[in-house]
MIKOL-766465 format. One record per residue (C-alpha): residue number from 0; residue in three letters; y, z, x. Coordinates in pm, 1 decimal, always signed. Each point is the difference from the previous one (the first is absolute). Layout:
BEGIN
SITE NUM ALA Y Z X
...
***
This chain:
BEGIN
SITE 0 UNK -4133.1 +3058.1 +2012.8
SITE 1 UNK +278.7 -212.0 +100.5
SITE 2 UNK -134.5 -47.4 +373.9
SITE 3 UNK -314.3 -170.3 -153.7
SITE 4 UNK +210.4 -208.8 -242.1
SITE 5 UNK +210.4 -126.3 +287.4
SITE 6 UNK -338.3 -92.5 +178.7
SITE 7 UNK -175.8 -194.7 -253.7
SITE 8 UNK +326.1 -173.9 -136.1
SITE 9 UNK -7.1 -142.3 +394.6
SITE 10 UNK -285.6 -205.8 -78.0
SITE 11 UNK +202.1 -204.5 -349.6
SITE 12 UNK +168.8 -296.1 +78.0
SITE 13 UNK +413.0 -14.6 -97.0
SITE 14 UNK +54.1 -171.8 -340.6
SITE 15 UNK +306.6 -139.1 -24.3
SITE 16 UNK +180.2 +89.4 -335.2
SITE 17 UNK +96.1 -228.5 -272.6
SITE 18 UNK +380.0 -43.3 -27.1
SITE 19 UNK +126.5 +153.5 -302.4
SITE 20 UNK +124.3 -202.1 -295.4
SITE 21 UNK +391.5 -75.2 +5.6
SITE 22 UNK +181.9 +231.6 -238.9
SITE 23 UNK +170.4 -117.1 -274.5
SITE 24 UNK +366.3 +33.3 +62.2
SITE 25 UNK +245.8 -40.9 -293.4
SITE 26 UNK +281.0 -272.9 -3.3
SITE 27 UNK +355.9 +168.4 +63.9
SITE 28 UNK +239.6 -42.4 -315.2
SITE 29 UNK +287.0 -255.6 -7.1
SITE 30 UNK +329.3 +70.0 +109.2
SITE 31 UNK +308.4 +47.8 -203.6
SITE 32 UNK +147.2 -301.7 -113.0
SITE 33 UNK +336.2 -112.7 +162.6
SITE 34 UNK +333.5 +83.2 -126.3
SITE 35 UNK +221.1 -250.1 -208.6
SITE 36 UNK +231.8 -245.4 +175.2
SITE 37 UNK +363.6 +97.0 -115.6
SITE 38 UNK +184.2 -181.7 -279.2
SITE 39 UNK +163.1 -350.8 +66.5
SITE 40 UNK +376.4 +51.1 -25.7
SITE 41 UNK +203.0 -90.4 -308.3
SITE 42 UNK +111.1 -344.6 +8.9
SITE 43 UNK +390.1 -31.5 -0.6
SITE 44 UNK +173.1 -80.1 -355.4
SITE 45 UNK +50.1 -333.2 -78.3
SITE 46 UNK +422.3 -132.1 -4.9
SITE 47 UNK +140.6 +12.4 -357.3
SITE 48 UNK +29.6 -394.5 -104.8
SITE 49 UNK +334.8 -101.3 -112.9
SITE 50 UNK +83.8 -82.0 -397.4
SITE 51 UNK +78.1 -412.5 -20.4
SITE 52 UNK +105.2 -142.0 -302.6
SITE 53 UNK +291.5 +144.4 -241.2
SITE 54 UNK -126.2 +205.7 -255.8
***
């Protein structure tokens, strides 16, 4: 049975087949978002102003 299948599929031309259809891959998520810069330093205390003038 398969000797006589092999014969008469002989005489068929090849068919090329039709490329399958692209799958639909999902989109990766986003990364995490970046840590926070550090805090500025404190800016440095201002000189005490001097009294004028009697009181």
């Amino acid at each position: 049975r398969l000797a006589s299948f092999i014969k008469t599929s002989a005489h068929y031309e090849d068919y090329d087949g039709e490329d399958g259809e692209d799958g639909d891959g999902e989109d990766g998520e986003d990364g995490d978002d970046g840590d926070d810069g550090d805090d500025g330093e404190d800016g440095e205390d201002g000189e005490d102003g001097r009294l004028q003038g009697n009181r």
